[in-house]
C-alpha positions in Angstrom: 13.9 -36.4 13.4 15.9 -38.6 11.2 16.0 -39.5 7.8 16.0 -43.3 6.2 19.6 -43.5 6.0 20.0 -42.7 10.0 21.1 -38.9 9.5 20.0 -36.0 11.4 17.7 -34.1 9.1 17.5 -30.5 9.9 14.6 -29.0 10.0 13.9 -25.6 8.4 13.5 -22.5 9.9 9.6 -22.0 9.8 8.3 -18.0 10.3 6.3 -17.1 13.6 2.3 -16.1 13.0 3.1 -13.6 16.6 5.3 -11.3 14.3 4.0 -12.1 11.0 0.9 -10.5 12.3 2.1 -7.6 14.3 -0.2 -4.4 14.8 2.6 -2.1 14.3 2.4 0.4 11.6 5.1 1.7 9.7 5.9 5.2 10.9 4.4 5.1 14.4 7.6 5.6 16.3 8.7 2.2 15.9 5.8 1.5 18.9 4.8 -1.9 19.1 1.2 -2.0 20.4 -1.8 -4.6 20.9 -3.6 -5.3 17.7 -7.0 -4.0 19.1 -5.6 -1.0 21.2 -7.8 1.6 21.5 -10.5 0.7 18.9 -13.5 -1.0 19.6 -13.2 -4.7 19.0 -15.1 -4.7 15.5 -12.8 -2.6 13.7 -9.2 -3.3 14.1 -6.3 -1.5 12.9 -6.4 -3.8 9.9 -10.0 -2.9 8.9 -8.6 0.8 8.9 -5.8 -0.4 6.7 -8.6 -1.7 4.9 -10.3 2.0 4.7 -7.4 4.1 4.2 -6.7 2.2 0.8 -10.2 3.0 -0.3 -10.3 6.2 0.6 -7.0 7.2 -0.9 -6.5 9.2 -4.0 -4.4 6.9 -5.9 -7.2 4.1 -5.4 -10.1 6.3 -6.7 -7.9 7.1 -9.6 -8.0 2.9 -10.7 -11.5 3.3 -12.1 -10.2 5.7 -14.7 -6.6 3.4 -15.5 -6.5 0.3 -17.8 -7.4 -3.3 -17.0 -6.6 -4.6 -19.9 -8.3 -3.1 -22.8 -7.6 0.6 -22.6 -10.1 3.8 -22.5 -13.1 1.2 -23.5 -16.7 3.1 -24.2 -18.4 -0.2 -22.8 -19.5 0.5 -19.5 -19.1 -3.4 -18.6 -15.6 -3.6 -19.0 -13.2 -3.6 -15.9 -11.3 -0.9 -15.2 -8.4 -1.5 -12.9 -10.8 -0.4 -10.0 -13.1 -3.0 -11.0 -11.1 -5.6 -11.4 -9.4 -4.2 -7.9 -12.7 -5.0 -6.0 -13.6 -7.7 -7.3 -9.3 -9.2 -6.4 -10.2 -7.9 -2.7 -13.3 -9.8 -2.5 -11.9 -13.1 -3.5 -8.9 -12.4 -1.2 -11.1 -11.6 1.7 -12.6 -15.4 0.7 -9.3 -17.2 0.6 -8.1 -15.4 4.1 -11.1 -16.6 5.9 -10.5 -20.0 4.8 -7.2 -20.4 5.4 -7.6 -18.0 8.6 -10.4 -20.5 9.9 -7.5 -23.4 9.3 -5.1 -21.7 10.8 -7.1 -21.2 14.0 -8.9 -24.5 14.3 -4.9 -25.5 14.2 -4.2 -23.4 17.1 -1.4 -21.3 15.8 -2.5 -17.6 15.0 -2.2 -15.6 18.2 -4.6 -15.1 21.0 -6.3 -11.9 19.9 -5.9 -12.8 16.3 -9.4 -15.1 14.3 -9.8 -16.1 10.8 -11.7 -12.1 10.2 -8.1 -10.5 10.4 -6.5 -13.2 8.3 -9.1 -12.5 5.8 -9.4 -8.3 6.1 -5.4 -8.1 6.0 -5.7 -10.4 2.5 -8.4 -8.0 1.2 -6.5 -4.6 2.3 -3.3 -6.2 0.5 -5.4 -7.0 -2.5 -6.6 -3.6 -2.9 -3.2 -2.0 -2.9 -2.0 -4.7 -5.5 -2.3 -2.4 -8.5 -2.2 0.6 -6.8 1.4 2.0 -8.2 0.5 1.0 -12.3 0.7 3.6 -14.3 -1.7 4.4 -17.0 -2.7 1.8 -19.8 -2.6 -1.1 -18.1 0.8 -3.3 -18.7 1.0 -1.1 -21.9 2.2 1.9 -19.4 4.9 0.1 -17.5 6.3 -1.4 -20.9 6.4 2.3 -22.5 8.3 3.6 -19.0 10.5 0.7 -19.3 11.3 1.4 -23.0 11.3 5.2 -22.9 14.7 4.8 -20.3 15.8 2.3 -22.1 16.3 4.2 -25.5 17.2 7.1 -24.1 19.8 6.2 -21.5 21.8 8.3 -23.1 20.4 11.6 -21.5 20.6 10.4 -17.6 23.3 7.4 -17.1 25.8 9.4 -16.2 23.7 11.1 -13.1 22.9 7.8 -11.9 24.4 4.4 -10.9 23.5 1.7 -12.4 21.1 0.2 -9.8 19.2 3.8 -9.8 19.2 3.4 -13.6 17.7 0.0 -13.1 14.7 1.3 -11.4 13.6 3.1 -14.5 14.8 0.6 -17.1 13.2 -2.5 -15.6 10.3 0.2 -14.4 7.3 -2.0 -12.6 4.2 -1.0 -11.0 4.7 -3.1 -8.1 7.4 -1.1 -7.0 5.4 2.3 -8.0 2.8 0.3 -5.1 5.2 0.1 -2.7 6.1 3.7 -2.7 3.0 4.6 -3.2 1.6 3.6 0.1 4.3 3.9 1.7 5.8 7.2 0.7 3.0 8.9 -1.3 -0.2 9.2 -0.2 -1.6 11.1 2.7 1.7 11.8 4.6 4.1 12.4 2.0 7.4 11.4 2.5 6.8 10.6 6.3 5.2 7.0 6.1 2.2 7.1 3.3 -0.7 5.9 4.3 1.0 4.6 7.2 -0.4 1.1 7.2 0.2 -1.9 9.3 4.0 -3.8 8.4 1.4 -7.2 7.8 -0.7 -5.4 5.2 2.8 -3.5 3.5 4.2 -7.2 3.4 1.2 -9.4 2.1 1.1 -6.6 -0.7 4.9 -7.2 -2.1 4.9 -9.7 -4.6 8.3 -9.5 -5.3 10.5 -9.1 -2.4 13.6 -8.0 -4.2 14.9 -4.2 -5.7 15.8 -4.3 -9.2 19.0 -5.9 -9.6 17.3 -9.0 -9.0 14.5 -8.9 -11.5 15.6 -11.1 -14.0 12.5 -12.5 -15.3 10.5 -10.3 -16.7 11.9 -7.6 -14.9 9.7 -7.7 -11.7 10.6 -6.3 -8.7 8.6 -4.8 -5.7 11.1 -2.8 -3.7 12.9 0.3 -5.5 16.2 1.8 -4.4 15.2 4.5 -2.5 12.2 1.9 -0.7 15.3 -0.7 0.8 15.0 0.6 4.3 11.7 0.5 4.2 11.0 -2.8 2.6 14.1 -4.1 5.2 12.4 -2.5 8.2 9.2 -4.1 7.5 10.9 -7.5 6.7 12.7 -8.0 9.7 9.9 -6.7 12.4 7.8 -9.6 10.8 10.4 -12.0 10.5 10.5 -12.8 6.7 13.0 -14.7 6.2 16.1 -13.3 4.6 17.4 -14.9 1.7 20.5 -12.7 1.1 21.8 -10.3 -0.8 18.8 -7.9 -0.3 16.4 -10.4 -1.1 13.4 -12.3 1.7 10.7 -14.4 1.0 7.0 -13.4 0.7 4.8 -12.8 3.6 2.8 -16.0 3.4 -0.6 -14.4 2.4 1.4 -13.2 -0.1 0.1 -16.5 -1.9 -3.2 -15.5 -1.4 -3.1 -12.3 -2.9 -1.2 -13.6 -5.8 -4.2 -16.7 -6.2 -7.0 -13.9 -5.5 -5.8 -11.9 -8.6 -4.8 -14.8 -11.2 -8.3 -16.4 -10.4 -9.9 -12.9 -11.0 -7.7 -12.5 -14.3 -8.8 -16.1 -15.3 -12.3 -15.4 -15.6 -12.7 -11.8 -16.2 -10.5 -11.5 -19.1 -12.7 -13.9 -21.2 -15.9 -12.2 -19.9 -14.8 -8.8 -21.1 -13.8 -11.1 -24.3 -17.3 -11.9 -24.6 -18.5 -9.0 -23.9 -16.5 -7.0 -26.7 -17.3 -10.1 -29.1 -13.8 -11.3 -29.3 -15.3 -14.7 -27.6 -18.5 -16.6 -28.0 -20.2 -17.7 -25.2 -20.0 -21.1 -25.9 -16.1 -21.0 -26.2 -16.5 -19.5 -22.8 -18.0 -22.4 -21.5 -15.9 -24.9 -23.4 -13.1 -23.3 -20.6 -15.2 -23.2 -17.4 -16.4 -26.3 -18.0 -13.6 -28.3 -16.5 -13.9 -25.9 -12.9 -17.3 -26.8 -12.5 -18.8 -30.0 -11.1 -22.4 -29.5 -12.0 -24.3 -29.6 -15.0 -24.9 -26.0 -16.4 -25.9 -27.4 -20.2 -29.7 -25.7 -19.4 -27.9 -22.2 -19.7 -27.5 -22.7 -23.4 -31.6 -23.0 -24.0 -32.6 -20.6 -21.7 -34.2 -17.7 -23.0 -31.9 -15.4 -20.9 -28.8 -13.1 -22.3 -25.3 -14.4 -22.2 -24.6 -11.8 -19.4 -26.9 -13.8 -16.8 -25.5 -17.0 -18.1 -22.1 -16.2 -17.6 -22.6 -14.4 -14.0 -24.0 -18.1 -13.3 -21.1 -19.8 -14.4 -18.6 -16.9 -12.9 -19.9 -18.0 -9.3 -19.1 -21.9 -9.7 -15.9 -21.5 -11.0 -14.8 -18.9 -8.7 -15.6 -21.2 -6.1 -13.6 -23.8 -7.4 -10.4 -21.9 -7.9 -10.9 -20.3 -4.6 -11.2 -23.8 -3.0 -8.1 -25.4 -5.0 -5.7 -22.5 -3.7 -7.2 -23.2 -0.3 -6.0 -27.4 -0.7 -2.4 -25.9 -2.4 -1.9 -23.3 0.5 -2.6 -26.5 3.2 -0.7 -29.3 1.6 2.2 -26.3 1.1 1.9 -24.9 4.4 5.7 -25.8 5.8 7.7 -24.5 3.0 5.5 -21.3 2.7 6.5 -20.8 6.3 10.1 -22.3 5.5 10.2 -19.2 2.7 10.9 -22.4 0.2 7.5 -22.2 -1.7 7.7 -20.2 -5.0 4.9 -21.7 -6.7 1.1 -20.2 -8.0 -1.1 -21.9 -5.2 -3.8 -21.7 -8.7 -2.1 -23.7 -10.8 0.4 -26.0 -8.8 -0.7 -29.5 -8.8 -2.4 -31.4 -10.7 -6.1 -31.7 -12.3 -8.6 -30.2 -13.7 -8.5 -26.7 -11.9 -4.8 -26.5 -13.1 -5.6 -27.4 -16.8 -8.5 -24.9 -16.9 -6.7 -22.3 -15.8 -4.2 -22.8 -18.5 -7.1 -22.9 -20.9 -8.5 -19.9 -19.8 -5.3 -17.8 -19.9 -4.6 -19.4 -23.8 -8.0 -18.6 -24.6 -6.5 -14.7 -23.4 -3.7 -15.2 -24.8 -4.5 -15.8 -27.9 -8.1 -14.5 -28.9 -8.5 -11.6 -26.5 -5.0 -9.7 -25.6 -4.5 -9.7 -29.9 -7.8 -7.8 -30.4 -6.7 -5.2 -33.1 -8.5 -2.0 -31.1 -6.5 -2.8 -27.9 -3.2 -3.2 -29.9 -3.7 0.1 -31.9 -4.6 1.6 -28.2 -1.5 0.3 -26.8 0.5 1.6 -29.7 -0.8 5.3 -29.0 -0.3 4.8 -24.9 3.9 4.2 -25.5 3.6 8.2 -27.8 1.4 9.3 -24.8 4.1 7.9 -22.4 6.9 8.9 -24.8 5.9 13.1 -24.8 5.4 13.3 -20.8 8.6 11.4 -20.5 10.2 13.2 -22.8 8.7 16.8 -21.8 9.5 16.0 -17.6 13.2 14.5 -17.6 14.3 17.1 -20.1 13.4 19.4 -17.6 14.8 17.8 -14.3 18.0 17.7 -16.6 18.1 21.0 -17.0 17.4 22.0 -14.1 19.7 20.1 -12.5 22.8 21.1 -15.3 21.7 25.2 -14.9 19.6 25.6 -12.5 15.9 27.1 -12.1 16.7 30.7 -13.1 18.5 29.9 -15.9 15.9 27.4 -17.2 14.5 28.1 -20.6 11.3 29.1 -20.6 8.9 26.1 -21.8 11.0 23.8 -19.3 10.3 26.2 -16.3 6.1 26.0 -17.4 6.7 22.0 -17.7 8.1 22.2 -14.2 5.5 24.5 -12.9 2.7 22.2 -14.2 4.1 19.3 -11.4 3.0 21.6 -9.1 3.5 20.7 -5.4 5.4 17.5 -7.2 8.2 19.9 -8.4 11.2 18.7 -7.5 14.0 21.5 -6.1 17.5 21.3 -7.4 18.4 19.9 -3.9 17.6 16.8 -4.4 19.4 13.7 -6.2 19.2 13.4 -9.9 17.5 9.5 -9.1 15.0 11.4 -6.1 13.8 13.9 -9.3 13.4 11.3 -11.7 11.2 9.4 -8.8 9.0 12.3 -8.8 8.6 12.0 -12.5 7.6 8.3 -12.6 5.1 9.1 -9.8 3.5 12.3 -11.5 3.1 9.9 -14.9 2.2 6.7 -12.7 -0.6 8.6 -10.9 -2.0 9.7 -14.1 -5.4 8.4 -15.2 -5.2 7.2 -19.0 -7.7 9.7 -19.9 -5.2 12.5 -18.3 -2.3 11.1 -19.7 -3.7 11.3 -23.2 -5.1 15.0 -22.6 -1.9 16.3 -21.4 0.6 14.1 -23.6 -1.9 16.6 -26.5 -1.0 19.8 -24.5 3.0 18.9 -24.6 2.5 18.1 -28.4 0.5 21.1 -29.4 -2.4 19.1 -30.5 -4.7 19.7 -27.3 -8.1 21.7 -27.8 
């Protein structure tokens, strides 16, 4: 192919569907095996990816972490399992649809349809948020800050990339590990999902060195081999310097959870009165194509009026990331895309969306009760911080025997989470940040009392 001026134009290297959807699961031996081997055709090994999330301990414990307004009394606010869910559902939607494409285009493999495409999307989504620590964003912030303040104590035990980890703290990474290193088979391959599902569920494909905007990062230092195992059996491509681009239903995830965030956040405004439900409508207005001007003199409750607009614009978001992911398709596969398949492009799906997230922005993430909440979550964070690394320091600088006595009952209360002298000072602190990140908020606050002397 040439270009108007005569030249050769090279074409880029575009990723291969045969290894981005590979059946192999991280810790089996490094055996590659048929996607449907030895399970009956219905459920495949991404359906029990699918199950192992949802059965896991750190997914039950979403329904009792933040969304976004923390420890709410109103039982129609989402919780981050909620709000989970509900990501998973809409991901299942978009991998369907673009799963359908992709095989009316003839280019998934043979034993692959548009069900996997849209069960690996859902199994990604409900690992998304998995790794976030309690209180929402409000919990990684107070990590970040509490390392950042007191540097002082642990610098000198770690290099600086290990001290990024902590510093730039982010729940993504916590995700990573999580599934990976966690849960069920600890230390010997987590949940031991499929490399397509591990990979559609990193966001950001880097470790910490590279998170320079707003410090996110997906892949902490002790996770590099794994993260680079995974990334090279599916064929990411590598972008140097410890960095690849996303798996391409990556995108999807990404879409399923900013439309989710789009419309929930002002519902839960409305609900806690922080929005009417005609400035509600004012926003949706522009996703939807119908007429829904008979909702405002109906005698029904705002609830019912609002799940009748949620399903419209839902649909429409759902159905512009579908366009963006098509008209995209070669530099996704190219690892050139680094757009938000939501709102890239233009119209009026793309201006809505910016509406609804200023309409968040600025009427419900400033409520005064979820500020004051957030406030108390960084103390909260602050004591168990304070309480846990004090004691890895000193067991590390004197060892367990010589330990003074309330440091060796902070220890003891990790339980099977304690940490031996053994270890790295960096491997101890990771226990740390998964003991706190594991934490429900309601936990967090009980014990953060205990440490303080206030519990009852």
């Amino acid at each position: 192919m040439t270009d108007q001026v005569g030249k050769e134009r090279v074409m880029p290297r575009l990723m291969d569907w045969k290894r981005l959807l590979s059946s192999q699961r991280f810790k089996d031996g490094g055996r590659l095996r048929p996607a449907h081997e030895g399970l009956p055709s219905a459920r495949t090994v991404f359906h029990k990816d699918h199950d192992r999330l949802v059965f896991s301990h750190a997914f039950r414990r979403l329904g009792r972490k933040t969304q976004v307004h923390p420890m709410s009394k109103n039982d129609h606010i989402h919780t981050r399992l909620t709000h989970t869910i509900e990501v998973g559902s809409v991901g299942r939607s978009l991998g369907s649809e673009i799963g359908g494409w992709l095989e009316d285009n003839g280019v998934l493999p043979n034993d692959f349809n548009h069900a996997d495409i849209g069960v690996i999307t859902q199994a990604a989504c409900l690992a998304h948020d998995i790794g976030n620590p309690p209180f929402g964003h409000a919990g990684e912030e107070a990590i970040k800050d509490w390392f950042k303040e007191n540097k002082g104590l642990i610098k000198d035990q770690l290099s600086e990339d290990e001290l990024n980890d902590f510093t730039k703290f982010d729940g993504n990474a916590q995700g990573l590990r999580t599934i990976t290193t966690i849960e069920n088979h600890l230390f010997d391959g987590g949940l031991r999902l499929t490399l397509p599902t591990i990979a559609t569920s990193i966001k950001y494909p880097w470790n910490s060195s590279h998170a320079k905007t707003k410090d996110k990062f997906s892949v902490f230092r002790d996770q590099f081999d794994v993260f680079s195992r995974v990334a090279n059996e599916l064929g990411l491509i590598d972008q140097g310097d410890g960095k690849f681009c996303r798996h391409p239903l990556c995108f999807l995830v990404e879409a399923a959870d900013d439309i989710c965030y789009a419309i929930m956040d002002l519902e839960d405004g409305v609900e806690l009165e922080l929005l009417t439900f005609k400035e509600l409508y004012d926003v949706f207005e522009g996703l939807t194509s119908d007429s829904y001007d008979d909702l405002m003199t109906e005698h029904i409750s705002d609830r019912r009026r609002i799940a009748r607009l949620r399903g419209a614009a839902m649909q429409s978001m759902i159905d512009h990331a579908v366009r963006s992911f098509k008209e995209h398709y070669e530099s996704i596969m190219a690892g050139e895309f680094s757009d938000n398949l939501v709102e890239c492009g233009k119209g009026v799906t793309p201006e809505a969306i910016s509406a609804a997230k200023n309409a968040a922005r600025n009427r419900v993430f400033t409520a005064s009760r979820k500020t004051q909440l957030e406030i108390g979550s960084f103390s909260s964070i602050g004591v168990l911080l304070t309480a846990f690394v004090k004691a890895i320091v000193e067991l590390h600088d004197r060892g367990e025997d010589a330990m003074s006595f309330r440091n060796k009952r902070i220890l003891e209360s990790m339980g099977a989470n304690k940490p031996p002298r053994s270890w790295t000072f960096y491997d101890s602190l990771l226990r740390v940040t998964d003991v706190i990140s594991g934490m429900t908020d309601d936990h967090a606050t009980f014990l953060a009392g205990q440490l303080s002397g206030y519990g009852k």
